[in-house]
GUMIVO-160121 format. One record per residue: residue number from 1; residue in one letter; x, y, z of N, C-alpha, C in turn. Coordinates in steps of 0.001 Angstrom, whole numbers. Example, Ala and Ser with C-alpha at 12.3 -4.5 7.8 and 13.67 -1.06 7.14 Angstrom:
BEGIN
R,i,aa,n_x,n_y,n_z,ca_x,ca_y,ca_z,c_x,c_y,c_z
R,1,A,13190,-5690,7800,12300,-4500,7800,13200,-3300,7800
R,2,S,12850,-2250,7080,13670,-1060,7140,12900,30,7870
END
This chain:
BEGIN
R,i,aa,n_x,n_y,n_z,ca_x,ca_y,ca_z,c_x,c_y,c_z
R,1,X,20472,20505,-37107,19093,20268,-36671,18888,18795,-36321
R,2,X,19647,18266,-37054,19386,15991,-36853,20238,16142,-35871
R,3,X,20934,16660,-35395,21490,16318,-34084,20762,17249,-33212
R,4,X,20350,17831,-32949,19060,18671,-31868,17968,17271,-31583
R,5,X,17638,16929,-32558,16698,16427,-32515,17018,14849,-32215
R,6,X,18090,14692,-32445,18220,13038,-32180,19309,13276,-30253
R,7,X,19632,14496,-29610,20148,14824,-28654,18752,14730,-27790
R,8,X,17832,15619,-28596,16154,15702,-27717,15444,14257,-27332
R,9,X,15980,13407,-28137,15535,11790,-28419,16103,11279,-27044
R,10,X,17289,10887,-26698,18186,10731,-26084,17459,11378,-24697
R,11,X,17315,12217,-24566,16744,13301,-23246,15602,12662,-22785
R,12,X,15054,12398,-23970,13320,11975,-23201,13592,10108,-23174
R,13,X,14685,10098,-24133,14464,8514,-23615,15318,8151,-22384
R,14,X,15905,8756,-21619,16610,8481,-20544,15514,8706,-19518
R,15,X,14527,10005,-19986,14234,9969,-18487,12811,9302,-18485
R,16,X,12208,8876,-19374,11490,7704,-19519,12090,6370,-18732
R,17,X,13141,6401,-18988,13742,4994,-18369,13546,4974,-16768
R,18,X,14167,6167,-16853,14103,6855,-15183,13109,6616,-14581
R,19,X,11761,7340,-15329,10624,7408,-14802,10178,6092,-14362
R,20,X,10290,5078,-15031,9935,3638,-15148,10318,3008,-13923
R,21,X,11756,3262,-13409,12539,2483,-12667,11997,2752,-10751
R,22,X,12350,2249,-10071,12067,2075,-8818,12481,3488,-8372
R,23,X,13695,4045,-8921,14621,4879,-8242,15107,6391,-9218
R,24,X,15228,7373,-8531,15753,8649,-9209,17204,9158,-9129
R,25,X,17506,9074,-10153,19439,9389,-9211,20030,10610,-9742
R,26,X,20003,11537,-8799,20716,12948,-9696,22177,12850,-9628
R,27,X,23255,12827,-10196,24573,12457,-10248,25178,13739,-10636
R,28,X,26236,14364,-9699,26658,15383,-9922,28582,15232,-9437
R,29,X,29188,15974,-9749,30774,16070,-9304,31736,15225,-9283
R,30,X,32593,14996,-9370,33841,14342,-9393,34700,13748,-8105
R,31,X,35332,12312,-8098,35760,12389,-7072,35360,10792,-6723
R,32,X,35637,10098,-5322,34846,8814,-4515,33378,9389,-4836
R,33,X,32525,7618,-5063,31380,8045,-5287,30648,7768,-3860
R,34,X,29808,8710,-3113,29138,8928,-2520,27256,8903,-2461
R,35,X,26891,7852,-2213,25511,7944,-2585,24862,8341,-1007
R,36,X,23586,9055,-1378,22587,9781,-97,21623,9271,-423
R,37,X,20919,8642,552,19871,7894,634,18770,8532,1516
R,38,X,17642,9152,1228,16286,9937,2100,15827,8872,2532
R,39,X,15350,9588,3839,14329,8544,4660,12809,8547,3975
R,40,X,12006,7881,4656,10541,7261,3559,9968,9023,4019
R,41,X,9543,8944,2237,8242,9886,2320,9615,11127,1817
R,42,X,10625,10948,2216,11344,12442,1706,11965,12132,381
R,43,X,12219,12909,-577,13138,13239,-1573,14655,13003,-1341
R,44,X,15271,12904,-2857,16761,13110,-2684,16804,14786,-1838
R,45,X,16272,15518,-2145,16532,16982,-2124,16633,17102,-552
R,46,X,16857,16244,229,16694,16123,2000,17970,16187,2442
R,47,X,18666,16180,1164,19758,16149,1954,20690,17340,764
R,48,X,20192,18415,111,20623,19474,-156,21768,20235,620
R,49,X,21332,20444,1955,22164,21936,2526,23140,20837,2918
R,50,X,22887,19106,3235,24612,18857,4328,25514,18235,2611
R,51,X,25121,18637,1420,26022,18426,408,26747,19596,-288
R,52,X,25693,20619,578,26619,22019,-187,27513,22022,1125
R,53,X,27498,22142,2286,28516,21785,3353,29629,20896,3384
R,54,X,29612,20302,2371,31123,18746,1629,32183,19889,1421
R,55,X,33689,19651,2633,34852,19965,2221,35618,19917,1631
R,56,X,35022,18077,974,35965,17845,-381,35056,17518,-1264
R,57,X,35591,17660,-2454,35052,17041,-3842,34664,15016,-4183
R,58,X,33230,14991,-4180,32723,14076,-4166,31907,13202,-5863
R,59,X,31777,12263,-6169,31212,12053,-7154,29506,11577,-6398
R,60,X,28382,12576,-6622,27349,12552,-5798,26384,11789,-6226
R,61,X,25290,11200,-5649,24483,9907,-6403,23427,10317,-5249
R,62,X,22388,11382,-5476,21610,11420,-4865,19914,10965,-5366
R,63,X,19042,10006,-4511,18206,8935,-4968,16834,9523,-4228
R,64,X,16256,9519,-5364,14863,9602,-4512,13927,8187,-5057
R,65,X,13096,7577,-4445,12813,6668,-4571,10912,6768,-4915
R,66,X,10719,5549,-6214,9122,5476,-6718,8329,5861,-5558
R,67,X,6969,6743,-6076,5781,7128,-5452,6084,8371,-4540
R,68,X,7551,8868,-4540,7555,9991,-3662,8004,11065,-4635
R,69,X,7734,12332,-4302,8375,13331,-5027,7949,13687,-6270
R,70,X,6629,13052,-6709,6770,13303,-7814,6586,11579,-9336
R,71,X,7241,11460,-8077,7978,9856,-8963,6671,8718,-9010
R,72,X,6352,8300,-10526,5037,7325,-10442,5082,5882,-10058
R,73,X,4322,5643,-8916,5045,4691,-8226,5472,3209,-8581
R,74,X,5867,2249,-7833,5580,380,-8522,5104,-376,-7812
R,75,X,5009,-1484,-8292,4192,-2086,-7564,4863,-2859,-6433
R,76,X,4089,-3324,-5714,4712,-4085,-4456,4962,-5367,-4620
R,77,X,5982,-5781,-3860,6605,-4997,-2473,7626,-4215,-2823
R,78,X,7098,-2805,-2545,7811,-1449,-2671,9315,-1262,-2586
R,79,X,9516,-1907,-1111,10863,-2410,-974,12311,-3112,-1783
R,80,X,11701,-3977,-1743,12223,-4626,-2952,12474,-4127,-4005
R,81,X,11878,-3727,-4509,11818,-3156,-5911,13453,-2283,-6075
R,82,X,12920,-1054,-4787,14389,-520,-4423,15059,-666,-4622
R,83,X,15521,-1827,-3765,16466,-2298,-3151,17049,-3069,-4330
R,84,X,16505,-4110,-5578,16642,-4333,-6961,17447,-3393,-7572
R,85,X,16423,-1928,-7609,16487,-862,-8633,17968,-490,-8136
R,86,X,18337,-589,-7145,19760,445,-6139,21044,-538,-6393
R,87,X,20824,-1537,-6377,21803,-2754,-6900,22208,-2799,-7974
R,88,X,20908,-2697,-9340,21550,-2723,-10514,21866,-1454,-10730
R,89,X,21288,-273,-10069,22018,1267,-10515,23660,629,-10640
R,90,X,24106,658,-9054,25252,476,-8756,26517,-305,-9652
R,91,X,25736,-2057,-9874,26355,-2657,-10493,26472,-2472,-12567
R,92,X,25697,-1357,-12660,25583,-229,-14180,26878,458,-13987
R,93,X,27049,1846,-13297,27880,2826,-12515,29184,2030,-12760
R,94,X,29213,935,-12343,30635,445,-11934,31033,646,-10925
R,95,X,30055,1154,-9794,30758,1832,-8836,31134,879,-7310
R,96,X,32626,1128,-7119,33413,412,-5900,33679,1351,-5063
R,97,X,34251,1098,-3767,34685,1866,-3154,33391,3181,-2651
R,98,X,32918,2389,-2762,31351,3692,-2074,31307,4064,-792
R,99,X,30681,5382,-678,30377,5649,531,28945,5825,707
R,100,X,28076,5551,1818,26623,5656,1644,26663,6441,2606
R,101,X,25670,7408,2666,24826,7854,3598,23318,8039,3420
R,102,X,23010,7677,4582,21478,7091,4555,20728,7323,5970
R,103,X,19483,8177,5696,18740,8709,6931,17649,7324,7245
R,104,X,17089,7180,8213,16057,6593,8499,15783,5659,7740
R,105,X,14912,4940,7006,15107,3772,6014,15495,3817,4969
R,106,X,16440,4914,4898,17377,5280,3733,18752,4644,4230
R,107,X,18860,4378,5776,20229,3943,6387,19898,2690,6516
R,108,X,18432,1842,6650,18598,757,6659,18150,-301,5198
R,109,X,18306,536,4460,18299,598,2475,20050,273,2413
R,110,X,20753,1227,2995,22115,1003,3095,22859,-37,3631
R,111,X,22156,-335,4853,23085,-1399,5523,22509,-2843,4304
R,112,X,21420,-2724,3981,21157,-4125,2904,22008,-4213,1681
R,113,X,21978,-2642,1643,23152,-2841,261,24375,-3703,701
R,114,X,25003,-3154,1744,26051,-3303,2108,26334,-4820,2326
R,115,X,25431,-5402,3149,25306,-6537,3447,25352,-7348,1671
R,116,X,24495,-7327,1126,23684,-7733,-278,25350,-7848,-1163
R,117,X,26060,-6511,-1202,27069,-6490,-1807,28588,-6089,-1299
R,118,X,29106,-7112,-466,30244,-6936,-51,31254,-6575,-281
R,119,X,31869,-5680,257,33265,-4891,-295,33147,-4182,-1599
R,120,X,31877,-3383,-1708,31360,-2571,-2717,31280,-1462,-1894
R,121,X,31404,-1748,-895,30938,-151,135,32486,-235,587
R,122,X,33222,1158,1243,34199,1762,2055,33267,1926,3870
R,123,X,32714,2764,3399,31878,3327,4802,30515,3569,4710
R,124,X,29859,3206,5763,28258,3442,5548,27817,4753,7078
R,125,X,27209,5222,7169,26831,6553,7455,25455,6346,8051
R,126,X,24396,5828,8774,23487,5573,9271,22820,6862,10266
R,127,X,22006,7601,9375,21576,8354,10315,20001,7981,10957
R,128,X,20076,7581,12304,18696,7454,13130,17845,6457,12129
R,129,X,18754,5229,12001,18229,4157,11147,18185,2904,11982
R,130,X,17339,2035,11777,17400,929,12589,16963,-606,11733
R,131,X,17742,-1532,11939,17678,-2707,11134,16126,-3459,11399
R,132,X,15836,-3323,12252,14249,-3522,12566,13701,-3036,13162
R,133,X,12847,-2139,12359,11808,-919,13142,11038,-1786,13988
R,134,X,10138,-2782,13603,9375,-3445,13705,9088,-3527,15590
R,135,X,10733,-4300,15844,10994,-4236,17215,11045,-3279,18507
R,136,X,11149,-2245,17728,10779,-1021,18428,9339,-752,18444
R,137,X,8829,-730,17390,7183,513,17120,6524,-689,17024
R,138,X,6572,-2073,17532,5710,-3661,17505,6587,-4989,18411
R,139,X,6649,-4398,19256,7394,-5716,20028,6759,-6804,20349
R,140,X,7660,-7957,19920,6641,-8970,19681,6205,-9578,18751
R,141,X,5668,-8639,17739,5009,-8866,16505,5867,-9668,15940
R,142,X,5192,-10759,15164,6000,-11532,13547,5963,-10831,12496
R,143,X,6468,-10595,11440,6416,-10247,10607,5452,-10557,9562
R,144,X,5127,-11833,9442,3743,-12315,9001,2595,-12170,9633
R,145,X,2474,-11293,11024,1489,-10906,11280,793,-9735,10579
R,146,X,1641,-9085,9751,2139,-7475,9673,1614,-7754,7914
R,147,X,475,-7251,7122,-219,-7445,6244,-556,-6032,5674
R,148,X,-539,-6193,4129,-987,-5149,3426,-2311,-4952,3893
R,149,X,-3550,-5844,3739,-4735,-5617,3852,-5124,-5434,5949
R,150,X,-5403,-4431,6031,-5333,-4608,7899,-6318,-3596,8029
R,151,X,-6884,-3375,9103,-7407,-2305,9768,-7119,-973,9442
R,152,X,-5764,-1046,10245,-4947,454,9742,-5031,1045,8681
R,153,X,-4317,178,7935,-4242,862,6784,-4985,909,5952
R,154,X,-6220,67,6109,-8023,704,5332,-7947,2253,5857
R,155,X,-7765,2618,7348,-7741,3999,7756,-7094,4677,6594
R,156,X,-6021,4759,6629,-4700,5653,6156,-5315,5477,4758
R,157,X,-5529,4460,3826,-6000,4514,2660,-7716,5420,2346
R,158,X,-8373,4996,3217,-9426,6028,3052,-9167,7581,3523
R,159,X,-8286,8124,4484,-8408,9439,4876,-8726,10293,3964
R,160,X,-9412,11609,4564,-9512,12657,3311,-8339,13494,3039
R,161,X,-7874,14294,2339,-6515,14876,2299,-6854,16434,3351
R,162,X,-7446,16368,3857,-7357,16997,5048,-7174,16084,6354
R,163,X,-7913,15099,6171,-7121,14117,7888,-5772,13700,7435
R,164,X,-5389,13436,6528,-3833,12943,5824,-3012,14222,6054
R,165,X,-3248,15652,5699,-2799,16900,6446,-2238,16686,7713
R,166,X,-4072,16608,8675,-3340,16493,10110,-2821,15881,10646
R,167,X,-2428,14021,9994,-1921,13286,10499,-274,13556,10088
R,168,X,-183,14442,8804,1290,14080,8459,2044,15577,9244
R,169,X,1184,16327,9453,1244,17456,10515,1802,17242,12088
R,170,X,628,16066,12383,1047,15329,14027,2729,14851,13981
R,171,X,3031,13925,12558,3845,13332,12619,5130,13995,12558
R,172,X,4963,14951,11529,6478,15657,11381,7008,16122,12432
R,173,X,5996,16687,13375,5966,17625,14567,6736,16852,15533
R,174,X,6312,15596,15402,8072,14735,16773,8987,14502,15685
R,175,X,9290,14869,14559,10218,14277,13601,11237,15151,14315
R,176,X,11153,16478,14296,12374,17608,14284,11778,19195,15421
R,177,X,12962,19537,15905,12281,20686,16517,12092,21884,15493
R,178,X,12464,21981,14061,12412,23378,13508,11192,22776,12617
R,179,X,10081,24425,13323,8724,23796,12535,9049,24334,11087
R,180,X,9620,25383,10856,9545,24908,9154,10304,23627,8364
R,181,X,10647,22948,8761,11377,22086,8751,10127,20904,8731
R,182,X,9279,21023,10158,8544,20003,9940,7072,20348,9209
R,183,X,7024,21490,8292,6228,21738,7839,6342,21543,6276
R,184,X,7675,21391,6149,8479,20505,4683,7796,19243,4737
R,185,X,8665,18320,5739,8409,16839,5827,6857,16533,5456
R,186,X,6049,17324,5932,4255,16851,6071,4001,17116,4572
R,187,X,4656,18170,4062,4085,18730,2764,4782,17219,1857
R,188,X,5893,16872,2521,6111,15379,1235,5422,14537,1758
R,189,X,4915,14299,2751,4243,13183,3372,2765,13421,2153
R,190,X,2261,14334,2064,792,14703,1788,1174,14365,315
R,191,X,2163,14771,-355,2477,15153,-2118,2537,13110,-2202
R,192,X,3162,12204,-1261,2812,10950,-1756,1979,10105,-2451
R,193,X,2320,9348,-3501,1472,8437,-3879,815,7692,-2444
R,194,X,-324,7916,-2415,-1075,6921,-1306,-806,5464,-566
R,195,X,-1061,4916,-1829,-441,2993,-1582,1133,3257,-1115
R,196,X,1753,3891,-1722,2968,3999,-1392,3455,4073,-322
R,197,X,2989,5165,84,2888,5539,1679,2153,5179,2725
R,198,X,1430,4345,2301,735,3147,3379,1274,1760,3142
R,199,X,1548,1393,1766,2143,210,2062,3139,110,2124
R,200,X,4279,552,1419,5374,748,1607,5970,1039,3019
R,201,X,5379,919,3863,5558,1406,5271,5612,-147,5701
R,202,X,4300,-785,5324,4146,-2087,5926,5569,-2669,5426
R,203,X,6070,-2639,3754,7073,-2876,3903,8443,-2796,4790
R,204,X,8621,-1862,5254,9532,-1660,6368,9147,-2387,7739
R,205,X,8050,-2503,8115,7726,-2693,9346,7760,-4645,9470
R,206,X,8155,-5434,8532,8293,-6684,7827,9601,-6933,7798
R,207,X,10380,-5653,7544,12043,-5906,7651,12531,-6299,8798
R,208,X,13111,-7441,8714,14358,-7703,9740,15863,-8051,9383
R,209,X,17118,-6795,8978,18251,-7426,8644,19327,-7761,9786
R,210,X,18782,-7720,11084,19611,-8123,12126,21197,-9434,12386
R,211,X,20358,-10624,11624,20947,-11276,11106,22034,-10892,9964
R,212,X,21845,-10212,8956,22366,-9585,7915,23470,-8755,8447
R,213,X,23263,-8175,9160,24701,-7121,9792,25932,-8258,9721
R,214,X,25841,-9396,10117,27229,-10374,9681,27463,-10414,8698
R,215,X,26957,-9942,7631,27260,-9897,6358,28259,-8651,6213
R,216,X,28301,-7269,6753,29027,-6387,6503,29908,-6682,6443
R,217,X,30656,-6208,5944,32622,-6193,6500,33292,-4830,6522
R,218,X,32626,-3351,6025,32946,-1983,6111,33018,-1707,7562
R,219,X,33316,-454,7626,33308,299,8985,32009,1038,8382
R,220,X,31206,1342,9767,29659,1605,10114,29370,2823,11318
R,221,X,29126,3831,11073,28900,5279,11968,27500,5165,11506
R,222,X,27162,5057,13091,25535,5390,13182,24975,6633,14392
R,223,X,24782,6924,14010,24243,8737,14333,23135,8349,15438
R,224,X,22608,8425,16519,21360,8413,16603,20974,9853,17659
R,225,X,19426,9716,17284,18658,11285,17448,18927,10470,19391
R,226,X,18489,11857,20065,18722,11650,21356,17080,12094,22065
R,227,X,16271,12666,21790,15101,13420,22213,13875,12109,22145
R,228,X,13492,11751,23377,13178,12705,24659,14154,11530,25648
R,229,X,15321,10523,25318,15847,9678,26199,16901,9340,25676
R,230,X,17964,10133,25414,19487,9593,25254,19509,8502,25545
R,231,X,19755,7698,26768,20449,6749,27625,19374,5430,26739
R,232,X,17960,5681,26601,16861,4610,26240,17930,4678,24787
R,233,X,17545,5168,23955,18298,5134,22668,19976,4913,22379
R,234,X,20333,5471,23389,21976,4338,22898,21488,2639,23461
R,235,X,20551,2275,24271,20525,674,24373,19883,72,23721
R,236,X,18845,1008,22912,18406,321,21767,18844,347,20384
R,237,X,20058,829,20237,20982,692,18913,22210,-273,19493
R,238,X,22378,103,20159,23354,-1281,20976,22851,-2735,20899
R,239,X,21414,-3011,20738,20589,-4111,20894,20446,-4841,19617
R,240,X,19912,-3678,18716,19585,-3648,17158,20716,-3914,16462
R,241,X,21679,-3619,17052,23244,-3513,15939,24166,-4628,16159
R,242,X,23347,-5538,17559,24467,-6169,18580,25217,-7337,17346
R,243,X,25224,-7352,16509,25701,-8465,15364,26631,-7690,14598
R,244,X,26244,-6375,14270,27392,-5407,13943,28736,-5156,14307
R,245,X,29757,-5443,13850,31249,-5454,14806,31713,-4166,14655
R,246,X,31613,-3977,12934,32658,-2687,13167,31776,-1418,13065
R,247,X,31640,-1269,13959,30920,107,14328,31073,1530,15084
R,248,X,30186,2145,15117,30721,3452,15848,28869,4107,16269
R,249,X,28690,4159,17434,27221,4277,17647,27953,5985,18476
R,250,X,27215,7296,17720,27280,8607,18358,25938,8990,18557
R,251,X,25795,9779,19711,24155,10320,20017,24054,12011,19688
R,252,X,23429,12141,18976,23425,13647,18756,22542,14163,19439
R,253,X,23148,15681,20391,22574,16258,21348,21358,16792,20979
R,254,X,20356,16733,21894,19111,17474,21788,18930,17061,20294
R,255,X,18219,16999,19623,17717,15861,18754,17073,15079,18396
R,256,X,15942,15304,17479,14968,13817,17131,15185,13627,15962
R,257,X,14713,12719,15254,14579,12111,14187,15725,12465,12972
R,258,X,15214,14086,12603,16214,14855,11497,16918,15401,11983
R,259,X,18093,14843,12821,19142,14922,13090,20103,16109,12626
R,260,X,19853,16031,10598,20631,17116,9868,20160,18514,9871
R,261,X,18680,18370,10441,18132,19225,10328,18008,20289,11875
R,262,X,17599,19164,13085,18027,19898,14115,19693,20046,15242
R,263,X,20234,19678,14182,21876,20159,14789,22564,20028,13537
R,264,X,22416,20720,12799,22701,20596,11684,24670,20736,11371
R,265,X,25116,22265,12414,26893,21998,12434,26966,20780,13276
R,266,X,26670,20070,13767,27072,19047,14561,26921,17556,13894
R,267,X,25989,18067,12812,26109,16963,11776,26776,17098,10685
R,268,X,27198,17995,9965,28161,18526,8848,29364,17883,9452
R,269,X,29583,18742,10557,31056,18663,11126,31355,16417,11149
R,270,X,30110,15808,11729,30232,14602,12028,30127,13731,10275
R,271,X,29708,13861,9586,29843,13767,8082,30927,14075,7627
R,272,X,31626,15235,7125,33124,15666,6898,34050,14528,7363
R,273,X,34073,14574,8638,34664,13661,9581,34274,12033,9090
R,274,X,33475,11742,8884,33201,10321,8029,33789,10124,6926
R,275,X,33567,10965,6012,34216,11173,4638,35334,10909,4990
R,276,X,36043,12014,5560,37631,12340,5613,38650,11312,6032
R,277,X,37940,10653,7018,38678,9293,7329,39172,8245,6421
END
């Protein structure tokens, strides 16, 4: 019974710790450790079906990150915190020789690791991630223009959870062509801590690791979605990455955003193939 009870101790005090921390890490299997990184607003669980699709045996480190999912959030800058919390996971773990994969600012969570901690990574995996959003969805903009307290995001912070519905509704809807698919994404968009998902955004939109890509020294496969302009989107990862040496830029056919989700054998098959190398 003193060991039930001091095992039950142990249980709640781990995931107290958990709860506390920036980051969620479900750790499963044996093998190179492999960490999956969700894009903002999604869960570890985003990347479920392309891990039951793994040909080989992996040691898995899948992360969902404060204010999403469930998870009670921290304070800002959101980012950071992460990006802290994902460092000391790692440098806890012991873990060398990593492989990341990382969707959307889950891939550019990755390339900072990578950069941040050199020759701790093997290969990084970038799906439809970009080192500065900013430059795309704000051209122009400084980064110190770009403020928690703004216009906008008084909007987004006051909406009712019915305009927060239709907006995370609008949004999923160019994320991916399979609407149940984008009827997932909205439902995590909506389940968010609020601040989180409004500021934490500003956080990203503040990032610039362009410079930082000289920091890599791994080999780098970056995936990008192709819908509604292939040709526009390979020159703007060509642009974004241009500091990046060792790389590999692929466009996945017909395609937006969730990539895993709308070509999904074409992304298994291109994953396997990452690994396996």
């Amino acid at each position: 019974m003193k060991q039930i009870f001091l095992l039950a101790v142990c249980i709640s005090l781990h995931f107290t710790i958990t709860a506390q921390s920036a980051i969620k890490v479900e750790k499963k299997g044996d093998g190179t450790p492999v960490l999956f990184l969700p894009g903002f607003a999604c869960p570890g669980a985003v990347w479920d079906s392309s891990i039951d699709q793994l040909q080989t045996e992996f040691e898995i480190h899948q992360v969902t990150y404060a204010g999403f999912d469930g998870l009670p959030p921290v304070k800002m800058p959101w980012y950071d915190a992460l990006k802290n919390a994902l460092t000391d996971y790692i440098k806890k773990e012991r873990l060398s020789g990593i492989y990341i994969v990382g969707h959307s600012m889950g891939g550019t969570l990755a390339a900072d690791i990578a950069a941040t901690l050199p020759g701790i990574c093997k290969k990084i995996l970038l799906v439809d991630a970009l080192p500065c959003m900013r430059e795309i969805m704000m051209p122009g903009v400084a980064a110190d223009q770009i403020q928690y307290e703004s216009p906008y995001n008084k909007q987004m912070m006051d909406m009712t959870a019915e305009q927060l519905g239709n907006y995370a509704k609008m949004m999923s809807g160019n994320m991916t062509i399979d609407t149940a698919k984008a009827a997932l994404i909205a439902q995590w968009m909506q389940q968010a801590d609020r601040e989180t998902f409004v500021y934490g955004y500003t956080d990203l939109l503040k990032l610039d690791l362009r410079d930082d890509l000289l920091k890599i020294k791994c080999p780098v496969t970056i995936l990008s979605a192709s819908w509604p302009n292939p040709d526009l989107f390979k020159q703007n990862y060509e642009l974004q990455y241009a500091k990046l040496v060792n790389k590999e830029i692929k466009i996945a056919p017909s395609s937006r955003h969730f990539i895993m989700f709308d070509q999904p054998e074409w992304f298994y098959n291109e994953l396997n193939s990452f690994l396996a190398k």
